[in-house]
VEXFILUM-460992 format. One record per residue: x, z, y of N, C-alpha, C in turn; residue in three letters. Coordinates in Angstrom, 3 decimals. Atoms other than C-alpha are relative to their C-alpha. Layout:
// VEXFILUM-460992
@nX:X, nZ:Z, nY:Y, caX:X, caZ:Z, caY:Y, cX:X, cZ:Z, cY:Y, type:ala
...
END
This chain:
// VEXFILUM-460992
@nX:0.005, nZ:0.396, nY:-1.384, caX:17.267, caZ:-9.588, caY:-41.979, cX:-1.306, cZ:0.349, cY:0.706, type:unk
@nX:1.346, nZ:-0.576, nY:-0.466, caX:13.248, caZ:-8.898, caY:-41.427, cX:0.498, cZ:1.427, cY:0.328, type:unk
@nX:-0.179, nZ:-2.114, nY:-0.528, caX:14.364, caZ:-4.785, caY:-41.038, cX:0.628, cZ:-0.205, cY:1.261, type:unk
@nX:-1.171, nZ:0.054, nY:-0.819, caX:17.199, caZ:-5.719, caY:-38.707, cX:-1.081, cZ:-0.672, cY:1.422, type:unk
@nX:0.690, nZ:0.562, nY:-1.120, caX:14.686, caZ:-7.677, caY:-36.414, cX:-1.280, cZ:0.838, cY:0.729, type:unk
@nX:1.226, nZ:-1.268, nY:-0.886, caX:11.968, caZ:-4.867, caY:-36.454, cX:0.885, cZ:1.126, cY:0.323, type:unk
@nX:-0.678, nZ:-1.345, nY:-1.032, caX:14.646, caZ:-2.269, caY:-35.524, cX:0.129, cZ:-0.548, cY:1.005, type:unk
@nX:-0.267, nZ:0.300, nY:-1.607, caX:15.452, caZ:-4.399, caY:-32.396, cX:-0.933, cZ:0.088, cY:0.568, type:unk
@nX:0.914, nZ:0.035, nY:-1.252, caX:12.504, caZ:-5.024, caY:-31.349, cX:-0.919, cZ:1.496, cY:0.140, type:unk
@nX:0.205, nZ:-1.437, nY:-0.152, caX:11.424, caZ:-1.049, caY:-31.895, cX:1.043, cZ:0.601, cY:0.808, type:unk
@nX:-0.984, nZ:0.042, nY:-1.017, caX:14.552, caZ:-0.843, caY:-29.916, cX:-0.295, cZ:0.161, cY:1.650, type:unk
@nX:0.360, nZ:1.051, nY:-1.114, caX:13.411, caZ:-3.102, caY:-27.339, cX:-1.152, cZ:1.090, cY:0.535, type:unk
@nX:1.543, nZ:-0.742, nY:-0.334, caX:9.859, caZ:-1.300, caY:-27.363, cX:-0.005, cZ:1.159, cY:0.923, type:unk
@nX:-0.670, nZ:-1.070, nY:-0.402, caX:11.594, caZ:2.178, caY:-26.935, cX:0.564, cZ:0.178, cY:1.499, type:unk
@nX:-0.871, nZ:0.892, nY:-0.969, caX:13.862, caZ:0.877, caY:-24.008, cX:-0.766, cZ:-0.021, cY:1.258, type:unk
@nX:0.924, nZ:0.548, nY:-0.879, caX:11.081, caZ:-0.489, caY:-22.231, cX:-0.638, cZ:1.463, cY:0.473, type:unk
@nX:0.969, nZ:-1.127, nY:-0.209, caX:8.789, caZ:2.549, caY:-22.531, cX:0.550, cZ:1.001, cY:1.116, type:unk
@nX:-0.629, nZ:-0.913, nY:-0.423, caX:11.542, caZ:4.809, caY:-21.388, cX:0.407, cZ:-0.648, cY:1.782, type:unk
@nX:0.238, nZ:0.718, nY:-1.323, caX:12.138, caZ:2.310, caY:-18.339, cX:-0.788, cZ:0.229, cY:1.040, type:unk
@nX:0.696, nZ:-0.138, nY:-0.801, caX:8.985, caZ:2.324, caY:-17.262, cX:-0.411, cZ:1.668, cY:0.081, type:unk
@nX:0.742, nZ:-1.080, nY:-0.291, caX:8.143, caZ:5.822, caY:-17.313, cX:1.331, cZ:0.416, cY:1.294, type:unk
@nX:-1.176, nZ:-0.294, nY:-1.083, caX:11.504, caZ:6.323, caY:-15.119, cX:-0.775, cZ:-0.581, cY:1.018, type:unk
@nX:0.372, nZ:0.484, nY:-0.751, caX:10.248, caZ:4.055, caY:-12.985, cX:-1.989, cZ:0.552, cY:0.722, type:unk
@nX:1.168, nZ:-0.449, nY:-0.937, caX:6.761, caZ:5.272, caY:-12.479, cX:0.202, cZ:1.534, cY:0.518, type:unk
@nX:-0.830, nZ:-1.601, nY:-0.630, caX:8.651, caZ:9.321, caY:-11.745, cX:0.604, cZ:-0.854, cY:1.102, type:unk
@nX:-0.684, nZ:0.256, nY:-1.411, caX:10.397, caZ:7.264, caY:-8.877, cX:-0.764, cZ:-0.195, cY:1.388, type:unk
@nX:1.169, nZ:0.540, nY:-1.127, caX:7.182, caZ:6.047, caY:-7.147, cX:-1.280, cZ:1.005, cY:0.246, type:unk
@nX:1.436, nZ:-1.142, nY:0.113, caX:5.163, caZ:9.502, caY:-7.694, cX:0.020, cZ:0.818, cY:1.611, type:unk
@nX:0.402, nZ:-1.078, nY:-1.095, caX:5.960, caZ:10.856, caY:-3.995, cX:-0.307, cZ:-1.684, cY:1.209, type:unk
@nX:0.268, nZ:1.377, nY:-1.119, caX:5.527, caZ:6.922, caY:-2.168, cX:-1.628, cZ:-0.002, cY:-0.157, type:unk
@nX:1.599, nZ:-0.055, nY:-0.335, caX:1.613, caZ:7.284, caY:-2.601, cX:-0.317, cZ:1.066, cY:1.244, type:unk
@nX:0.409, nZ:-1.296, nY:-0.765, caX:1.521, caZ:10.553, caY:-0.665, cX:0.400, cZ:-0.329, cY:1.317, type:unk
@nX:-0.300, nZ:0.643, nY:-1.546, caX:3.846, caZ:8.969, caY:2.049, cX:-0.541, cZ:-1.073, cY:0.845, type:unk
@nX:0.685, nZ:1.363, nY:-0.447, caX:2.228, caZ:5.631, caY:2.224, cX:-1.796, cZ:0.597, cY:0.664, type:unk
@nX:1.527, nZ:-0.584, nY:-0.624, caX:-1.420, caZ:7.462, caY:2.994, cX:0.326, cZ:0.895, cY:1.167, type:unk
@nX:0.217, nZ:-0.618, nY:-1.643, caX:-0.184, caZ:9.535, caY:5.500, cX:0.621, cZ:-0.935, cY:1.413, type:unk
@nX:-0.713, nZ:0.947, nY:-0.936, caX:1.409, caZ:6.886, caY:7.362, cX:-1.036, cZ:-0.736, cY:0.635, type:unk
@nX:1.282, nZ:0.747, nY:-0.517, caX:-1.843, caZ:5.124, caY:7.472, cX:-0.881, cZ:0.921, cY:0.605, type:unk
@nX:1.088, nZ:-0.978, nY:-0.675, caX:-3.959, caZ:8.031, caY:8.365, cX:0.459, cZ:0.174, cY:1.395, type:unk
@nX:-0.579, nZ:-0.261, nY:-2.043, caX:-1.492, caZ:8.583, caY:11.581, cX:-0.071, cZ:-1.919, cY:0.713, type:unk
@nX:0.460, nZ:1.485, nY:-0.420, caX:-1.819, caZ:4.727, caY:11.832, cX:-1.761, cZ:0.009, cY:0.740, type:unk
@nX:1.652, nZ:0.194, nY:-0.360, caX:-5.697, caZ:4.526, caY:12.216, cX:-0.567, cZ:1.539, cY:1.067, type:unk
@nX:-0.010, nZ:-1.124, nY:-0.940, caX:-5.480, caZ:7.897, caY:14.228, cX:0.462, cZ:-0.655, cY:0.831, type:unk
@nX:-0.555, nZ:1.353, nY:-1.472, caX:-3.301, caZ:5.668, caY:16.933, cX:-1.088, cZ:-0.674, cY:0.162, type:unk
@nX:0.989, nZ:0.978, nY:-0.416, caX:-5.658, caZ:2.853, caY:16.691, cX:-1.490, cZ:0.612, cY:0.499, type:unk
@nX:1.341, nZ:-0.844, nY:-0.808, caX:-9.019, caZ:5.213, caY:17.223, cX:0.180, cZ:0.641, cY:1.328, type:unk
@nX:-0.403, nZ:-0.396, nY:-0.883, caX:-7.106, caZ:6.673, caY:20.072, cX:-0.080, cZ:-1.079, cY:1.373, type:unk
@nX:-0.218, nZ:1.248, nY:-1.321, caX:-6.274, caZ:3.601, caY:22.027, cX:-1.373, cZ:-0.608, cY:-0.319, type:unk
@nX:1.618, nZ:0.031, nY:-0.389, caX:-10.090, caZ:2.512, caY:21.370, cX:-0.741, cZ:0.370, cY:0.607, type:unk
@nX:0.784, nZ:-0.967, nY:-0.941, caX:-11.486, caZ:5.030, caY:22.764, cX:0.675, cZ:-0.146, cY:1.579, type:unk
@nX:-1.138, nZ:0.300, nY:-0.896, caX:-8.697, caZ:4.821, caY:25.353, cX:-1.199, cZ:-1.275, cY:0.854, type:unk
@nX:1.196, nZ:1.141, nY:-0.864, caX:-10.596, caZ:1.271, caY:26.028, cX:-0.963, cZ:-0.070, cY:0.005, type:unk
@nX:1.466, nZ:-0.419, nY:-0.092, caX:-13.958, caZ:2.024, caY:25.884, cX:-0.391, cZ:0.466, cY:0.728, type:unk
@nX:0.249, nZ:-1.026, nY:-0.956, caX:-14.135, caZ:4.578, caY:28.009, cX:0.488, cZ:-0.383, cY:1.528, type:unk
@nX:-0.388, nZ:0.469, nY:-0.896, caX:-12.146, caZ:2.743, caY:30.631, cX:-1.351, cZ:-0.378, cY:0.513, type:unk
@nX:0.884, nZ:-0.214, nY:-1.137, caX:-14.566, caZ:2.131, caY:33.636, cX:-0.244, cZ:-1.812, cY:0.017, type:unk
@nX:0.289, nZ:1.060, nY:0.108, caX:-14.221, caZ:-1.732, caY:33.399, cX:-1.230, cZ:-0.366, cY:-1.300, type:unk
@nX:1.055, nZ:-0.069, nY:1.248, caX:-15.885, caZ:-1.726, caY:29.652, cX:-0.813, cZ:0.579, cY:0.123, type:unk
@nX:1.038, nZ:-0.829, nY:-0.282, caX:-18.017, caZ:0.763, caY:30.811, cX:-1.022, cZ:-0.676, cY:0.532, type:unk
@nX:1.244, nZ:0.770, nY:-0.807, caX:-20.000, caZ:-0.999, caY:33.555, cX:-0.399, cZ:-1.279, cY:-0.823, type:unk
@nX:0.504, nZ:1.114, nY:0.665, caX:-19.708, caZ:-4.227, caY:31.128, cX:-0.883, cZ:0.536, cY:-1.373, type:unk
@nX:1.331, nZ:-0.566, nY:1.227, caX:-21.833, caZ:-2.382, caY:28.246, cX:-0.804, cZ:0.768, cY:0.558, type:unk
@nX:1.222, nZ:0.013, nY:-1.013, caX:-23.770, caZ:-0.792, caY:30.669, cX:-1.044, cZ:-1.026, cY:0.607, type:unk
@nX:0.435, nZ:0.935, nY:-0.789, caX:-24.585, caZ:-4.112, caY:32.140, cX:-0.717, cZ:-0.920, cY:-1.247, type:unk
@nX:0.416, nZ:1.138, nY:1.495, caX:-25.322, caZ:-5.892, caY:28.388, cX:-1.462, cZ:0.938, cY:-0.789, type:unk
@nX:1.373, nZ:-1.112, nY:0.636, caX:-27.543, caZ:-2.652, caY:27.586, cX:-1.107, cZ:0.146, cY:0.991, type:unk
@nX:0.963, nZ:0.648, nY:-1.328, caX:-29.304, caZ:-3.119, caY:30.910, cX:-1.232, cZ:-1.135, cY:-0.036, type:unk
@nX:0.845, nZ:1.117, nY:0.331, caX:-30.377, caZ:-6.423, caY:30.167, cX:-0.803, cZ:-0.065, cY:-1.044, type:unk
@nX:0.274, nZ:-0.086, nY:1.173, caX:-31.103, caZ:-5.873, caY:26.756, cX:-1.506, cZ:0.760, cY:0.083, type:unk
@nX:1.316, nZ:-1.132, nY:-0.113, caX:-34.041, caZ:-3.058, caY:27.493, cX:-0.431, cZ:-0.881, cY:1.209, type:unk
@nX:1.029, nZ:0.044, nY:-0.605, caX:-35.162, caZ:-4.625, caY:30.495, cX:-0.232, cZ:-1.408, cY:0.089, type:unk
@nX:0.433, nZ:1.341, nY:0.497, caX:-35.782, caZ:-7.917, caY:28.848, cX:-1.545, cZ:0.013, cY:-0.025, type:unk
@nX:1.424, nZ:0.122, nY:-0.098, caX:-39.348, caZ:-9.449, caY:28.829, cX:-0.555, cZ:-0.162, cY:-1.708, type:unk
@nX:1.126, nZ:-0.425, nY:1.153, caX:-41.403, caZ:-8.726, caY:25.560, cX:-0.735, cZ:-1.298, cY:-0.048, type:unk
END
């Protein structure tokens, strides 16, 4: 009965191995997609930053904070 229990679980072992290697061949092209998704992500978001930054309201208000800032008293 000891043989019969190490073939299963060499079985089992086998099984598994073969599982997971299937499974990590299924997920070998979702890295490549998941990074470019984010790169066009954070490309949007630097876009519309700049977008507000540059707007004329933010402008005169960091103009006006850098103003003060330099012509502060020492």
């Amino acid at each position: 009965m000891a043989g019969a229990g190490g073939l299963a679980w060499g079985a089992a072992r086998r099984a598994w191995r073969a599982r997971s290697a299937r499974m990590r061949g299924a997920d070998a092209g979702m890295i490549t997609s998941e990074y470019a998704l984010g790169t066009v992500a954070a490309c949007a978001f630097a876009a519309l930053l700049y977008r507000v930054v540059t707007s004329g309201t933010v402008k005169q208000l960091l103009e006006g904070v850098i103003g003060k800032a330099l012509g502060g008293q020492f």
